[in-house]
N, C-alpha and C positions, 0 to 999 in steps of 0.2 A: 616402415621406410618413408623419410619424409619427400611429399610428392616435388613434382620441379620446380613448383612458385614456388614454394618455401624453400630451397634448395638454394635457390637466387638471394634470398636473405640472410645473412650476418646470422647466427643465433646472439651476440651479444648484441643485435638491433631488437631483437624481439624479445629478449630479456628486459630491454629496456621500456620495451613499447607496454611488457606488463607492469612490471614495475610503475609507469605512467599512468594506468587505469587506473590502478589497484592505489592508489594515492588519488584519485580524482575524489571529486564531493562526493561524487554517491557510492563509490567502493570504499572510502578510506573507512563506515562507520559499520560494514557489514562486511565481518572478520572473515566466517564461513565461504563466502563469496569470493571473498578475494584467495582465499584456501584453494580454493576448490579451481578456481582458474589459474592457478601459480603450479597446481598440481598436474592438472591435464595438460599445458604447455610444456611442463620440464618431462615429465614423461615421455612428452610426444620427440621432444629435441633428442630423448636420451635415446631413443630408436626401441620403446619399451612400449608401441601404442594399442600393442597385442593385451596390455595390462589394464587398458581403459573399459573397465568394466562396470557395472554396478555394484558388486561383492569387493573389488579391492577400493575403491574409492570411498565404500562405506566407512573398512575399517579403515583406512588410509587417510583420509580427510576429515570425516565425521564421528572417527574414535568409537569404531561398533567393533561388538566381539565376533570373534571367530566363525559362531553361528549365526551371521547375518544374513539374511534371506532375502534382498532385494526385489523377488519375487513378490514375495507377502509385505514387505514394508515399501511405500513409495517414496522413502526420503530422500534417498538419491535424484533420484528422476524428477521430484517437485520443486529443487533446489538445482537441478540443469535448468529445466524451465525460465524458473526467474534469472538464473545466467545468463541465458539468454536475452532476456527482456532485459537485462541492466546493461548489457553489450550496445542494444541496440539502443538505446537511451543516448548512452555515452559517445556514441560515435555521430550520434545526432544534433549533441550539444555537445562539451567541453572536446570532442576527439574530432568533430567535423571537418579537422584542416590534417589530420593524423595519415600516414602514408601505407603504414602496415596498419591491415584489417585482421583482424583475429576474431572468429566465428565457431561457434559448436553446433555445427548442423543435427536438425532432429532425427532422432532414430539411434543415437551415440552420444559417443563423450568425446571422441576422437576431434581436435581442434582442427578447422581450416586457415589457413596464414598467407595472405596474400597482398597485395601493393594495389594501392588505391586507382591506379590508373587502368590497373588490367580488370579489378573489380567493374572497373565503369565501362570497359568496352566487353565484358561478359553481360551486361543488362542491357545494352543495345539493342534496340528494335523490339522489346518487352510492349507490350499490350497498353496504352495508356488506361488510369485507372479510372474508372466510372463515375459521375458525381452523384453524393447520397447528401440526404438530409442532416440536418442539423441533430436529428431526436433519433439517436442510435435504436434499431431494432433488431431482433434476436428472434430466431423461430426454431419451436422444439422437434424435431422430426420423429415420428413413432420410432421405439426401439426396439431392432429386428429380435426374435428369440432364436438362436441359431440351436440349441439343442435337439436333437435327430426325428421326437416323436412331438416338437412342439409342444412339451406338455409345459414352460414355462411363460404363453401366451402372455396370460394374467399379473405375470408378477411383469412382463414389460411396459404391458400397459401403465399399470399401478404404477409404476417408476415417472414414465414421462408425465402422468397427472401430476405428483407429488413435486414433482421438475417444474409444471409449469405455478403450481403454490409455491415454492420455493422463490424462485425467480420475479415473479411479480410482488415481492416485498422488497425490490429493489428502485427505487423510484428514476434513477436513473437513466432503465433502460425500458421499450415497450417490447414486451414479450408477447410472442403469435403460437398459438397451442396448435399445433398441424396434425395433432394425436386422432384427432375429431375426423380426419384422412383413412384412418389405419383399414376401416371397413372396408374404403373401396378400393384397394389393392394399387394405389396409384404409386409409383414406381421412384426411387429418389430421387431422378431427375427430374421428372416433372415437378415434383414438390416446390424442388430449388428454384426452376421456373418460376412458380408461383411464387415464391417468397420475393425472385428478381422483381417478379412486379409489382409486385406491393414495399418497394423497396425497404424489402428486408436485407441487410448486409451478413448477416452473422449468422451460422446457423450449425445448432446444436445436434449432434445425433450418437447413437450408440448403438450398443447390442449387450446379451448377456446368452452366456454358456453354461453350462454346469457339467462337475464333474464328480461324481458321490453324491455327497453333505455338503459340497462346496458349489459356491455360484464365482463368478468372476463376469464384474460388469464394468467395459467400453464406451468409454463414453468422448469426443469429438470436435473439436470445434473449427468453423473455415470459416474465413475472410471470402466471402463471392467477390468481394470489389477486385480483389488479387487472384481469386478461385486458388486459396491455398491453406493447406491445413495449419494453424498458428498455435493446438494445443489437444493434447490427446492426455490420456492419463485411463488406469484402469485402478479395479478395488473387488479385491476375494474378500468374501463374504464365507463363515460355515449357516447353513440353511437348515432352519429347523421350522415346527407347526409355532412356536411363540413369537417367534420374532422377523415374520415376514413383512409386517409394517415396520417394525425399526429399522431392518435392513433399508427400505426405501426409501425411510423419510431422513435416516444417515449421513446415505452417501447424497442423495438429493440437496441437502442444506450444504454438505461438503461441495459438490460441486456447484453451486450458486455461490457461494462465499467465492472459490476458486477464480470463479470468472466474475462475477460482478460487484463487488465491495469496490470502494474508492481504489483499493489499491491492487484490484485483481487483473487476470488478463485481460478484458475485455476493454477495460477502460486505460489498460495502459496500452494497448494497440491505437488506439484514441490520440492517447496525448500522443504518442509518436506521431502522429497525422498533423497534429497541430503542428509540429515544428521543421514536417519534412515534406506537406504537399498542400494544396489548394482545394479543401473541400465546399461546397457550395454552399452557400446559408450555415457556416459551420460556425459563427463567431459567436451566439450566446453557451453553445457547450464547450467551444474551446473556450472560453474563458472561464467556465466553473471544473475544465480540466485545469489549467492554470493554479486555479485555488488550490486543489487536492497536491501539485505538486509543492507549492507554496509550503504546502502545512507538513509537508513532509521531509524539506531541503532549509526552509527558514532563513533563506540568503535575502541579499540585499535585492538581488538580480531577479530572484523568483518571485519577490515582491511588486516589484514594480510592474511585473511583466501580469501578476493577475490584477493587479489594482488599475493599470492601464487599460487591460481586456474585458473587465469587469464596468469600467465605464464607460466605455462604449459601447458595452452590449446593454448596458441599461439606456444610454442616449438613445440606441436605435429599436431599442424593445420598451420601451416604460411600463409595458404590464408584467412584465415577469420577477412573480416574486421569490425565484430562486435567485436570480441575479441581482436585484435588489438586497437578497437578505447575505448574501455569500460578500458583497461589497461593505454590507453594515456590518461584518465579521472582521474586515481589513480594520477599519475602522475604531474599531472595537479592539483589534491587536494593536492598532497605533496608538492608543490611548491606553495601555494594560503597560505599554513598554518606554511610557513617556517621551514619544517622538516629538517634535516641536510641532505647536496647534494642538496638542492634549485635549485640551478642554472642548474645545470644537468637535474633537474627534467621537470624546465623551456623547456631545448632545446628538451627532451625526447618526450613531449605534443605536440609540433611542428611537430617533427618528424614521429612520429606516426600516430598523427591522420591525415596529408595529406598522407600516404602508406594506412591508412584505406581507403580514399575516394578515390583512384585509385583502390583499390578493390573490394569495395560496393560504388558507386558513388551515388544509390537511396534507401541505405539504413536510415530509420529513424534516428536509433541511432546512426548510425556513423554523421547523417547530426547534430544532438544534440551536440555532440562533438567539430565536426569543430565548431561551434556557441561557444563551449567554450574558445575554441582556440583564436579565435577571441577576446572572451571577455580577456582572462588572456594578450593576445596580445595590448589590446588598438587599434584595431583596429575595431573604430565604425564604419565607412561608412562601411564595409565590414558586419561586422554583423547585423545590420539593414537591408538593403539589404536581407540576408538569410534569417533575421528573417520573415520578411515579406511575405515570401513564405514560408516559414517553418507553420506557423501560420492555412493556411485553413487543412493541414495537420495532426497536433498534437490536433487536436481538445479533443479527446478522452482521448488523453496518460496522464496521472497523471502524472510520470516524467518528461517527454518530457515536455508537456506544461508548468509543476513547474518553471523546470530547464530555459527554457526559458522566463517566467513571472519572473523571479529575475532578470536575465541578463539585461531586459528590464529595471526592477525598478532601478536598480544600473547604469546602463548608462543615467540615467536619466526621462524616460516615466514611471515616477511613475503613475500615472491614469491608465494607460493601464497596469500595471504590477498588483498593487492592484487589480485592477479588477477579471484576471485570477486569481490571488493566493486565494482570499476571494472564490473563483465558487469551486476552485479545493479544496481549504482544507475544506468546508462546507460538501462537496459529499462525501469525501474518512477519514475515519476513521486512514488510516495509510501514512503518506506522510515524508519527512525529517524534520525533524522540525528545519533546519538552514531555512525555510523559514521563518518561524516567525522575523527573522533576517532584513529580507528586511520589514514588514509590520511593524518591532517598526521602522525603519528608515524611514516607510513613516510617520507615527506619529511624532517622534521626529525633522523632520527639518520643520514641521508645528507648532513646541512649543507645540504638545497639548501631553504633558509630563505624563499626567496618562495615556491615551491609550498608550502608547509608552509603558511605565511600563508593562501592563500589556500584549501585545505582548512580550518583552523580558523575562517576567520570563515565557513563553511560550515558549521559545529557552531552552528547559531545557535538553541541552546535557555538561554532565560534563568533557568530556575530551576535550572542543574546546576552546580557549581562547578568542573567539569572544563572547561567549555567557556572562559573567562574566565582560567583556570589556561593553558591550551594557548597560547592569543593572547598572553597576558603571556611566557612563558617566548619564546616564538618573536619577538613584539617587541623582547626583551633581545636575541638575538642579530643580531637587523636596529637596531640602536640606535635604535629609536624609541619613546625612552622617557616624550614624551606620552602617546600613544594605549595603551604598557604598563604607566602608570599609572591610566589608566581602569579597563583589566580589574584589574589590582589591587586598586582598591575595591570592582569589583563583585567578587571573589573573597571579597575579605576579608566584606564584608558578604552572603556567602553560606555563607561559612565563617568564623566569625570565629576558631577553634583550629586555622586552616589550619597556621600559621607553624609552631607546635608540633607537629603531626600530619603534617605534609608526608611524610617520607619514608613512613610506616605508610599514610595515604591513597592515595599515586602506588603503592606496591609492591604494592596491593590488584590494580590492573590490568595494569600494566607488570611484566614476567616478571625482567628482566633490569639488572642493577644499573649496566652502565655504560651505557645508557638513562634509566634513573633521576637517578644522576648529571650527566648530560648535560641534563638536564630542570631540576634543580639548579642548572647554571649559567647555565640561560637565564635561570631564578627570579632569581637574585644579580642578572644583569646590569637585571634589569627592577627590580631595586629594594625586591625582599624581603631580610627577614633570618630566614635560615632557619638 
């Protein structure tokens, strides 16, 4: 039964309000998503909300059989989550002036539907929020062993260690090991205490149970600045004498990926701050959250907004060489994409990013950078070389790894590029989507022309000229020269000195000239004159 807010609205307003989302920038490219919210809203309207389960929406949305066990698979529940998190994005930018709020509160699927004004006078007299640091901090809290005689003490422990290795191969964020507590029986509130005072914001905790051969381990996460839980998630394990370390170091890496990769929850509670509250000293990480959405939306809009935050936070920091090397990356994309000042932009990326690595020499991301350098450089033996060590390092990093899995593919180690990019974009719901860019190019210079296709209408960012260039070339050689006359225009009308510039543009990324080439004749067969 729909409650009385909702009651008060139109359903063909709230059809419409999806419909709205689900076409905005960041739902139009993430099909699943938009499924899945088109699904829970028509069900809820149809007075079917008793259906909102995890077993029907498996098979019902994400096309699972019959014996789908939502219990043992967490796909559902991983893919609410990010629902979530793409809701609250969206209402914070493109829906911020939006009237109806549409929400899926945690613990369900069951949609909430309300009007923006009664939203604002339900927050009313809410707690103002606390001011934190600039350098996000995370604390692991020991994980209780709820089983009756205790006897899985050992493997909690071993969990939160392997939590806190796991975690600090994030440079992102500074992780606090609170496990080092667990002796003196000090109580979760107090913990939290502590962690307020050492102003930690974030803070991870869990438990594990077992039940046979099987364990089932809880794991937690709360915002203290809000004191509100933002992410929970569990993981059944069967337990056996071989595999007690694998179980840990598992779901360990799983959950560290979850919450701290550029594109995980932790950091995207982050960028929401940036756009919806005033945190203290927050402008050198808000602007290298800027970037990460930058690299992920590729708009005009999301450019400016980190190339603006980026410079100022180098004006007001000049020894920090993430921000340094994250602006020699703009830079470096403005010169990869022939923005006017190319050339300047060229010696800027240069310039830059060697002043970053003399002032973070073991930083990840500034080492990400140089590698780019490198690549916009033409200087292979040098970035092979880094890559190579670079490599047991970024194992975790969604960007890092991406960014270095194209460089790879485009200097040529397509197998080893493919590889990473297929692992990274399978796991992570949210990545750049110029990747797809390299995996139609690994298709395309194999001829196998429909996969190729269908990675490039996967590159579906509309202000980049590469994406529309890719589609045309690979339609010339599928002779479908309707639809490779479309991207054509839009090519041209994104590049209008394509025709002219063609080989100097494609040679900027594509290492190898009978790729290039090859790329040429799809060009011809679609209809340019190059």
């Amino acid at each position: 039964m729909k409650s009385i807010k909702t009651q008060l609205i139109e359903d063909s307003l709230i059809i419409k309000q999806i419909e709205k989302i689900c076409s905005s920038s960041d739902f139009c490219t993430k099909d699943l998503l938009s499924k899945f919210l088109s699904y829970v809203v028509s069900e809820y309207l149809a007075g079917r909300e008793e259906k909102l389960k995890g077993y029907s929406i498996g098979v019902d949305v994400f096309g699972r059989n019959e014996d789908f066990d939502p219990s043992q698979d967490a796909l559902v529940r991983i893919h609410a989550g990010r629902l979530r998190r793409m809701l609250d994005l969206y209402y914070l930018k493109e829906g911020k002036e939006d009237q109806i709020i549409i929400e899926i509160p945690k613990g369900g699927y069951i949609p909430t539907i309300g009007l923006k004004e009664q939203k604002q006078e339900d927050e009313k007299g809410t707690e103002a929020i606390k001011s934190y640091s600039s350098e996000p901090k995370l604390a692991i809290l020991p994980f209780k062993d709820l089983t009756t005689d205790s006897s899985m003490e050992y493997f909690v422990r071993g969990i939160t260690e392997e939590l806190s290795v796991a975690l600090t191969k994030y440079e992102d964020i500074s992780v606090y090991n609170f496990n080092v507590f667990s002796k003196e029986n000090k109580t979760t509130t107090s913990l939290k205490k502590l962690a307020n005072k050492r102003g930690v914001r974030f803070i991870l905790e869990g438990a594990l149970n077992q039940a046979g051969n099987h364990i089932k381990i809880l794991a937690r996460l709360t915002d203290l600045s809000i004191d509100k839980q933002i992410w929970a998630e569990s993981y059944t394990r069967e337990l056996n004498l071989e595999n007690i370390f694998e179980i840990q170091e598992s779901v360990s890496r799983e959950i560290a990926n979850l919450l701290c990769s550029e594109y995980g929850v932790l950091l995207h509670q982050l960028t929401v701050d940036t756009y919806s509250r005033d945190f203290k000293n927050f402008d050198t990480y808000s602007a290298v959250l800027k970037f990460y959405y930058f690299e992920v939306h590729q708009t005009p809009e999301s450019y400016r907004d980190a190339f603006n935050s980026l410079t100022r936070a180098v004006e007001n920091d000049p020894e920090s060489g993430i921000a340094i090397a994250l602006l020699a990356s703009l830079y470096g994309n403005h010169y990869m994409l022939d923005f006017p000042d190319a050339i300047k932009s060229f010696e800027l990326l240069g310039e830059l990013s060697e002043k970053a690595i003399k002032l973070s020499p073991n930083s990840a991301i500034v080492q990400t950078v140089r590698l780019f350098k490198y690549f916009v450089y033409n200087e292979r033996e040098r970035f092979l070389h880094l890559a190579e060590s670079c490599l047991a390092h970024y194992e975790h990093s969604s960007l890092r790894t991406g960014s270095l899995a194209l460089f790879l593919s485009l200097f040529g180690q397509w197998e080893q590029g493919k590889v990473l990019l297929d692992e990274l974009m399978h796991k992570n719901i949210a990545y750049p989507l110029y990747f797809h860019g390299a995996t139609m190019l690994y298709y395309y210079r194999k001829k196998e022309y429909e996969k190729a296709l269908k990675e490039a209408n996967k590159y579906n960012v509309s202000t980049i000229f590469w994406a529309p260039m890719l589609r045309a070339a690979v339609l010339g050689q599928l002779d479908q020269l309707a639809e490779a006359n479309k991207n054509i225009e839009q090519l041209i009308e994104l590049k209008p000195d394509f025709e002219k510039k063609a080989r100097e543009l494609i040679s900027r990324y594509v290492k190898e000239d009978s790729l290039i080439n090859h790329i040429f004749e799809g060009l011809r067969l679609a209809g340019l004159k190059l």
